[in-house]
N, C-alpha and C positions, 0 to 999 in steps of 0.2 A: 504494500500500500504506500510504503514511505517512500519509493523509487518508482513506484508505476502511477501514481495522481501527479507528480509533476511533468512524467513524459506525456500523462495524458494532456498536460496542461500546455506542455509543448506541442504537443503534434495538435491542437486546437488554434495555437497562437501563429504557427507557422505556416497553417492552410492558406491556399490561394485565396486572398480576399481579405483574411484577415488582418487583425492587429499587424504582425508583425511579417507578415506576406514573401516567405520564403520557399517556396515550390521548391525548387532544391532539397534545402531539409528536409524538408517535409516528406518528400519522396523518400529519403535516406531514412528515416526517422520509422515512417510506415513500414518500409521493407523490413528493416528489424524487427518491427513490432512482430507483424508478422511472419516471419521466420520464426520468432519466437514462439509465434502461438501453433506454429502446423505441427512441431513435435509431438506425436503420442507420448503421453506422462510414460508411459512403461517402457520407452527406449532413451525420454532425457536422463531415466534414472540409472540406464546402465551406459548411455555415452558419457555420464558425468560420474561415474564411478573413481576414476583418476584424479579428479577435481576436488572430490569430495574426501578422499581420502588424503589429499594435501590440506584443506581447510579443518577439518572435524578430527583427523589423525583415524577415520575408519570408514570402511564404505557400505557398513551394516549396521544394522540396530536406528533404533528414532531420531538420534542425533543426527545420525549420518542421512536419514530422510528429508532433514529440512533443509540442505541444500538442494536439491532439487526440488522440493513445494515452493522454496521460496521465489527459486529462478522462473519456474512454470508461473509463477503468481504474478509476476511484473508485467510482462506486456499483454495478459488477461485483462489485470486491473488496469493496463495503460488504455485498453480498449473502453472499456467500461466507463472510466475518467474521460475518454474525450467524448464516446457517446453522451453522457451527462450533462457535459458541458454545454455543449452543441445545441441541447433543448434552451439554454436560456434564451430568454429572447431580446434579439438586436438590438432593439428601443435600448434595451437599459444599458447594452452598451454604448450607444452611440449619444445616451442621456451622460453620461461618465467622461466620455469623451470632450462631448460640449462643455462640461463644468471644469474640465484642464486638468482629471483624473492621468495620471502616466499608466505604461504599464502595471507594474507592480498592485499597486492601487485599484485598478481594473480589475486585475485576478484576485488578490486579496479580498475586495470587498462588495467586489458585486458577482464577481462569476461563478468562483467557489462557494459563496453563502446562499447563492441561487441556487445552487446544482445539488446543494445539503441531502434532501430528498433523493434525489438522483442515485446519488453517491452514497447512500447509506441502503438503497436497494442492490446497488451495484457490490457492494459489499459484502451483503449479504449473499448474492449469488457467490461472490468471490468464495465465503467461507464456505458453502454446502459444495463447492467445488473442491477444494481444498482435502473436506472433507474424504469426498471421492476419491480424489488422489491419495490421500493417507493410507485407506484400504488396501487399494493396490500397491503400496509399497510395500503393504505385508507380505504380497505375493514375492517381493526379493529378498524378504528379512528386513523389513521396517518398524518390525511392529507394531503396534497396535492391533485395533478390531479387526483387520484384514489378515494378519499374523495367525490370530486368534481361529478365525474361517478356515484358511489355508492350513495352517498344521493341527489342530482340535475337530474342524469340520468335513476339509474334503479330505485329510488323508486317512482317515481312521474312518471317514466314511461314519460320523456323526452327525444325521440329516436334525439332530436338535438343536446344536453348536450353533450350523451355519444360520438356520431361522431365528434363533434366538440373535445372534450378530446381524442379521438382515434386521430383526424386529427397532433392536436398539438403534441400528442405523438412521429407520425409519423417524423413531420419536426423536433421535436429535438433530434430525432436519426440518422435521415440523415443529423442534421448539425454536431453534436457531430463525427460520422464519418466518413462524409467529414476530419474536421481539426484533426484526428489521423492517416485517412491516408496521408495528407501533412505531416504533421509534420515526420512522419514513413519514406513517402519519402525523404524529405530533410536529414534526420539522415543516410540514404542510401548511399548519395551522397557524405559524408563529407571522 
């Protein structure tokens, strides 16, 4: 989130037309972005095995997980962030502009506080994304609930294990957005 809301804030400020009207970047900025998002999670985790065993000192167990959730999770969120953004509407920037707002000021106080809602759904998908991925890291030795499936449910051939990990899946997806749609809404409201 903390690397992927600014490049979304970038690849919104770079677009042709906008603020800061750099097609060039922009282009460059996109490509990354996605490049970054066509990896299937279950191949960043073992092209980034090397990677992560320099950063974390292992390329198994949960630790070693969240180098690749975290990398999958930036130009996800970079997408999300600019989608977000994107909804505010013109007027108030172009209201910002006329008052002698600069950049900084723009994004600061009208784009990001406009996009709040946006951005706290976008989030929320991020985390039940996240989530998803966590799972299948089990499937390489990640641990967790996915871990849990993988060696207690399919290999023993425990059809209560994996339902019961499917079940709890389930309820902390529907709690996780439950409280992003509140929150989303109360941000609505303000």
């Amino acid at each position: 989130m903390f690397v992927g809301l600014p490049l979304g804030v970038l690849l919104v400020m770079t677009a042709p037309g906008n603020i800061l009207n750099s097609p060039h970047l922009y282009k460059i900025l996109s490509t990354i972005v996605n490049t970054g998002r066509s990896f299937p999670f279950i191949i960043l985790l073992v092209v980034l095995t090397p990677v992560t065993r320099i950063i974390v000192g292992t390329s198994i167990g949960s630790t070693a997980a969240l180098v690749p959730l975290s990398l999958a999770a930036i130009p996800f969120f970079a997408r999300i962030s600019e989608t977000s953004i994107l909804e505010v509407d013109k007027g108030l920037i172009e209201a910002a502009e006329a008052m002698g707002c600069n950049y900084w000021q723009i994004i600061l106080k009208v784009l990001i506080p406009e996009a709040n809602p946006a951005l706290v759904l976008g989030i929320t998908i991020l985390i039940v994304s996240l989530l998803n991925f966590s799972a299948m890291a089990g499937a390489v030795g990640g641990g967790g609930l996915g871990n849990l499936a993988i060696q207690y449910g399919y290999q023993r051939f425990d059809i209560g294990v994996m339902f019961s990990t499917i079940l709890i899946l389930i309820i902390l997806v529907q709690v996780i957005q439950f409280l992003g749609d509140l929150l989303a809404s109360k941000l609505r409201k303000k």
